[in-house]
DODO-366737 format. One record per residue (C-alpha): residue number from 1; y negated, z negated, x. Coordinates in steps of 0.2 Angstrom, whole numbers. Each point is the difference from the previous one (the first is absolute). Layout:
residues N
+-----+-------+-------+-------+
| pos | north |    up |  east |
+-----+-------+-------+-------+
| NUM |     Y |     Z |     X |
...
+-----+-------+-------+-------+
END
This chain:
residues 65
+-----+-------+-------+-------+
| pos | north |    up |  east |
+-----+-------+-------+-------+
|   1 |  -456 |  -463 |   409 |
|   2 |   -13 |    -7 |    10 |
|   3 |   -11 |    -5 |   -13 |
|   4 |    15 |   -12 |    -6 |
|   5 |    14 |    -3 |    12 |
|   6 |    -9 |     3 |    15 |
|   7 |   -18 |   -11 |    -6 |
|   8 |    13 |   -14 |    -4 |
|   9 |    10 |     0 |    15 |
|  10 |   -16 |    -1 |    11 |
|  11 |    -8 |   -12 |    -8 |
|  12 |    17 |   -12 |     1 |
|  13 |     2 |     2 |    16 |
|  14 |   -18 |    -2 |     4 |
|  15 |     2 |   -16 |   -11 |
|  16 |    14 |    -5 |    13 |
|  17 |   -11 |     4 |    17 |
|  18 |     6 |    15 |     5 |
|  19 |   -12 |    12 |     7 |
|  20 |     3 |    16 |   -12 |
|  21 |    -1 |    19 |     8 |
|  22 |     1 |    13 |   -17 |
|  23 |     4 |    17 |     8 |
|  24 |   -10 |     8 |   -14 |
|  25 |     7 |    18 |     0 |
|  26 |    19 |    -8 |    -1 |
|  27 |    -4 |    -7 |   -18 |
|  28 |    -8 |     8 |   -16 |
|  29 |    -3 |    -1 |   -19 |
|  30 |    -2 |    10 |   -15 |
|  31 |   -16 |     7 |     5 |
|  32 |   -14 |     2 |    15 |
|  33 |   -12 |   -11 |   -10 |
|  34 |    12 |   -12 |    -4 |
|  35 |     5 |    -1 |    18 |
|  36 |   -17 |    -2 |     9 |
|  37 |    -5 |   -13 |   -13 |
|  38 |    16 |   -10 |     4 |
|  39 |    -1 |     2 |    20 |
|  40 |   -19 |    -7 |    -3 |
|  41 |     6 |   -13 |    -9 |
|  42 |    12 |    -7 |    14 |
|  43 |   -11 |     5 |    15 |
|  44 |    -4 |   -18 |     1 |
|  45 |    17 |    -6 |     1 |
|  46 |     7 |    15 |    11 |
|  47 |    -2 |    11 |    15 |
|  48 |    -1 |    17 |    -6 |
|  49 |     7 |    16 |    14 |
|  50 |     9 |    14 |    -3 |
|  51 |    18 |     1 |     7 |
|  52 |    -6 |    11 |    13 |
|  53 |   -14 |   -14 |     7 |
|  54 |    16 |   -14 |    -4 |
|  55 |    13 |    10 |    10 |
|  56 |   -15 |     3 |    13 |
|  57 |    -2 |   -18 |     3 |
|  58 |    16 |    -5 |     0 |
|  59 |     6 |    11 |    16 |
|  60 |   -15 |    -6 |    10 |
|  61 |     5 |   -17 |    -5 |
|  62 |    17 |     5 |     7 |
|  63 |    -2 |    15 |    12 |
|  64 |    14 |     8 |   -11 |
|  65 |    -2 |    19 |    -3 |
+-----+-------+-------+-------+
END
């Protein structure tokens, strides 16, 4: 759920010097509320995109199709 499993992971590896993307529509929790609160609360330790911008980057980044 992203307002446990997903927060946590983000802020460890955050914690470690990664720089984090969170493909926001590709994780979810028990409700819409709970959901925005928790992607506002880690939009300072993350990249936030949906899996279509991610993939979108990704094959300019590679000229894949």
């Amino acid at each position: 759920m992203t307002n446990q499993c997903v927060e946590s992971a983000i802020r460890d590896v955050c914690d470690l010097g990664y720089l984090v993307t969170l493909a926001t529509d590709a994780c979810t929790t028990t409700s819409a509320g709970r959901q925005e609160q928790s992607l506002i609360g880690i939009r300072g330790y993350c990249r936030q995109r949906t899996t279509d911008a991610v993939v979108a980057e990704i094959t300019a980044l590679t000229g894949s199709c």
